[in-house]
C-alpha positions in Angstrom: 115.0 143.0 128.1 114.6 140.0 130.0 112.3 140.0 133.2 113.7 139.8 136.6 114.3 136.4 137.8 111.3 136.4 140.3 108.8 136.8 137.5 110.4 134.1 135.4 110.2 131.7 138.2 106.9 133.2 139.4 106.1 131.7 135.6 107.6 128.4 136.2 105.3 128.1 139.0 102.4 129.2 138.0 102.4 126.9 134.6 103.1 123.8 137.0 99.8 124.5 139.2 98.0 125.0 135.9 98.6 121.8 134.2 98.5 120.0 137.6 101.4 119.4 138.7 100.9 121.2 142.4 97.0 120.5 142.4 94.7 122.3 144.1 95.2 121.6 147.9 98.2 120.7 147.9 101.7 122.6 149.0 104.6 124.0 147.0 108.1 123.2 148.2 109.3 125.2 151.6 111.5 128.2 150.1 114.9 126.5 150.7 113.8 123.9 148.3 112.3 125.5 145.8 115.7 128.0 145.5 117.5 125.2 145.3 115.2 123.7 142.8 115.5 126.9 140.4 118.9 128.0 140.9 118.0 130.8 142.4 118.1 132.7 146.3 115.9 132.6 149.1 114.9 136.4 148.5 114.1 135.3 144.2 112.0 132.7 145.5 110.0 134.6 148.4 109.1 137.1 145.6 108.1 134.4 143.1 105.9 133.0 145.9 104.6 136.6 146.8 103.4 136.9 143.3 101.9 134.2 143.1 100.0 134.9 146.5 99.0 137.9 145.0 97.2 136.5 141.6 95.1 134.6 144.3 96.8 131.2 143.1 98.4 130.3 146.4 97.7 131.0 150.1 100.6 131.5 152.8 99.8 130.0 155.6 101.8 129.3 158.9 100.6 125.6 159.6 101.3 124.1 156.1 103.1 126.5 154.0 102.4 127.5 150.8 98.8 126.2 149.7 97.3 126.2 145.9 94.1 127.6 146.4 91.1 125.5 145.1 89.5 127.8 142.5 85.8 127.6 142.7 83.3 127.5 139.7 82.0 130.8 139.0 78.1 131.2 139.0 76.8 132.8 136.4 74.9 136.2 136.9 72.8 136.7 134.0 71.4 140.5 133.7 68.7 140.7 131.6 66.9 144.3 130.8 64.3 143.9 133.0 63.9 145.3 136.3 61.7 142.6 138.3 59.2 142.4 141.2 58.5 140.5 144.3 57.0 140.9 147.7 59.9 142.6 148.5 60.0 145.1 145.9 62.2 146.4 143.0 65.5 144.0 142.1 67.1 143.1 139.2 68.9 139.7 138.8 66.5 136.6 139.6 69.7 134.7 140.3 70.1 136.9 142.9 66.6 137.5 144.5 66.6 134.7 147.1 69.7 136.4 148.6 68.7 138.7 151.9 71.0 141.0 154.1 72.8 139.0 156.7 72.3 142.1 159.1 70.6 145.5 159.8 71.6 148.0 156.9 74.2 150.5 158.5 73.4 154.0 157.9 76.0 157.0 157.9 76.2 160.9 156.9 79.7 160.8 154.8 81.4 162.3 151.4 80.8 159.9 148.8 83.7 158.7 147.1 85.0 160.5 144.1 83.6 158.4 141.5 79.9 158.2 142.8 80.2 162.0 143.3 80.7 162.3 140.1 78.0 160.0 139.0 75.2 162.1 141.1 76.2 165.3 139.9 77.8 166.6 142.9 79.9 169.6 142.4 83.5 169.3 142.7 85.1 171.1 145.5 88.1 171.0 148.2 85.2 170.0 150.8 83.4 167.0 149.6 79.2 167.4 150.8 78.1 164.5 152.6 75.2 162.1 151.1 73.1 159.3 153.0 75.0 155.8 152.8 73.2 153.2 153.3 75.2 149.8 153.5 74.2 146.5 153.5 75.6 142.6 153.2 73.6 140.3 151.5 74.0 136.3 151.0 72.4 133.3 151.3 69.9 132.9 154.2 70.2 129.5 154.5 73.8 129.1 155.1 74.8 132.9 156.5 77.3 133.1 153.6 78.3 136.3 152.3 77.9 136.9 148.7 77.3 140.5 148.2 78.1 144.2 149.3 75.3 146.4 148.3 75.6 150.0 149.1 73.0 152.7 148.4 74.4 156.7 147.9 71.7 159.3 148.3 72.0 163.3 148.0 71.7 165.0 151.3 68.9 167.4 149.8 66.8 164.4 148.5 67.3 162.3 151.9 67.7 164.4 155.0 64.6 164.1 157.1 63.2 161.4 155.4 62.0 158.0 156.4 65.0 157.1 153.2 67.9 157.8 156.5 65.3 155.6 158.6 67.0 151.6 158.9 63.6 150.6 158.1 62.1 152.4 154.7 59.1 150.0 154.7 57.6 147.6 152.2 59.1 147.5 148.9 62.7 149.4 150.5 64.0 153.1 149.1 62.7 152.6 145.8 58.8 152.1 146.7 59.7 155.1 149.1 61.3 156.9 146.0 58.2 157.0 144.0 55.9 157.3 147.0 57.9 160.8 147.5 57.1 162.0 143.9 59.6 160.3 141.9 57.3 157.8 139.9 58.3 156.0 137.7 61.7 155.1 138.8 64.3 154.5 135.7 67.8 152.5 135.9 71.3 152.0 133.9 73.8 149.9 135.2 77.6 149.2 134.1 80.1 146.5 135.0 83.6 146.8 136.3 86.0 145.5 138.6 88.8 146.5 141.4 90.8 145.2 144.0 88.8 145.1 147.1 89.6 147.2 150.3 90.8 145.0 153.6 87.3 145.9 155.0 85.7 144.5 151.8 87.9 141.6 151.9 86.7 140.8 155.3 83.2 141.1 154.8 82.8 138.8 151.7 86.1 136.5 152.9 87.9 136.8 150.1 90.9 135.3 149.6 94.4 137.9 149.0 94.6 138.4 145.3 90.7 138.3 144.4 89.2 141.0 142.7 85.9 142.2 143.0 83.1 142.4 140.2 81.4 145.8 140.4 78.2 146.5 139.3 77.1 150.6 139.2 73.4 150.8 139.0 72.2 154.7 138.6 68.8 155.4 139.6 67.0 158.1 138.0 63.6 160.2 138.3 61.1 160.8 135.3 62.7 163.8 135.0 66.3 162.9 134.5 67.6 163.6 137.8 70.0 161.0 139.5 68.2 159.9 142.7 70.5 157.5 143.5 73.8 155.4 142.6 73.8 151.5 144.1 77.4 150.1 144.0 77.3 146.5 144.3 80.6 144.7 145.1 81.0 140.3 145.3 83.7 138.1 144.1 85.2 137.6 140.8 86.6 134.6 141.7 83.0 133.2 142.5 80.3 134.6 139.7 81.0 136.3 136.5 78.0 138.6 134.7 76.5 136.8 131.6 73.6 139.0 129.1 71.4 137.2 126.7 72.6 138.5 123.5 69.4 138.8 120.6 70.2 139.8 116.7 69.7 143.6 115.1 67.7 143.0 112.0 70.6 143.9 110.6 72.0 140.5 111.6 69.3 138.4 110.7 70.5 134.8 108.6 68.8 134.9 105.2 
């Protein structure tokens, strides 16, 4: 079966930005010429443009039309398996440690979504329990620009009238207060994913329409076992990618 005739135009397209032939910064043809240009209608070629505006290959803009987005080099994020230490506390990517928030955390009561539920050990029910979010932007301190969404879940019957719901949780941040309450020593995991971002996150981090974001789900966890908390960190996959140091099993050792 043979796709629709957007797609195969939407492929057209997308091969001539590719090998240059709209370069980045430059503008496709207004929609009457490019219909005209592919045999096709006005309608074929909105949705060829449409699809391309949703990869994140082109912006739509009023003033100059349709724009080829300038793809930026991706900064590598590499995660070792260490958690580090500075002044500051706890963090765990030294690519990342200059960063700082661009504004006070904001702190809310609320049902955690479905998936982080499900990563503390909440139990499942038609009335979700509420947990401490605490929310915060992070970027460079320099410039003001926003790299990073970092957003801290807590269980109500761990936080609730503690200094952990207070904007300030004092030197070294929720995880010195974690093991000041009992909780030493602290333990972590982490895994990587990606989504689409919601408008709000889209906003936040100015991302371009059709960028993803990287995720990465950091579970904290008590001496005993007990999740303490789930950190879901959120920035651009259009900007960094995640890169580990990769080291051989004896059993991969060159004779």
């Amino acid at each position: 079966m043979s796709s629709p005739a957007y797609r195969q135009m939407a492929a057209e397209l997308r091969a001539a930005i590719e090998d240059g032939t709209y370069p980045a910064g430059g503008t496709l043809p207004k929609i009457i010429d490019l219909a005209q240009q592919h045999g096709v209608a006005k309608q074929t070629a909105r949705e060829a443009v449409a699809q391309l505006e949703t990869e994140g290959l082109v912006d739509v803009t009023r003033r100059r039309g349709t724009v080829v987005r300038a793809r930026p080099l991706r900064r590598r994020l590499t995660r070792g398996r260490q958690v580090l230490r500075d002044e500051r506390g706890y963090y765990f990517d030294a690519s990342a440690q200059p960063w700082t928030a661009l504004e006070p955390p904001t702190i809310i009561w609320a049902p955690a979504p479905r998936d982080i539920a499900t990563l503390l050990g909440l139990p499942e029910g038609e009335q979700p329990q509420d947990v401490l979010v605490r929310d915060r932007l992070m970027g460079d301190p320099t410039t003001r620009t926003p790299l990073q969404l970092a957003t801290s879940y807590l269980p109500a019957s761990l936080a609730r009238g503690t200094r952990l719901a207070q904007k300030d949780t004092g030197p070294g941040g929720i995880y010195d207060l974690l093991e000041q309450m009992g909780h030493a020593p602290l333990s972590w995991d982490e895994a990587v994913s990606a989504r689409m971002p919601t408008p709000s996150e889209s906003d936040r981090l100015h991302l371009p329409k059709g960028v993803p974001l990287l995720r990465i789900t950091r579970t904290t966890n008590g001496p005993d076992g007990t999740t303490l908390e789930i950190n879901d960190t959120r920035m651009s996959a259009d900007a960094f990618d995640i890169g580990y140091t990769l080291t051989r099993h004896p059993s991969a050792q060159h004779s």
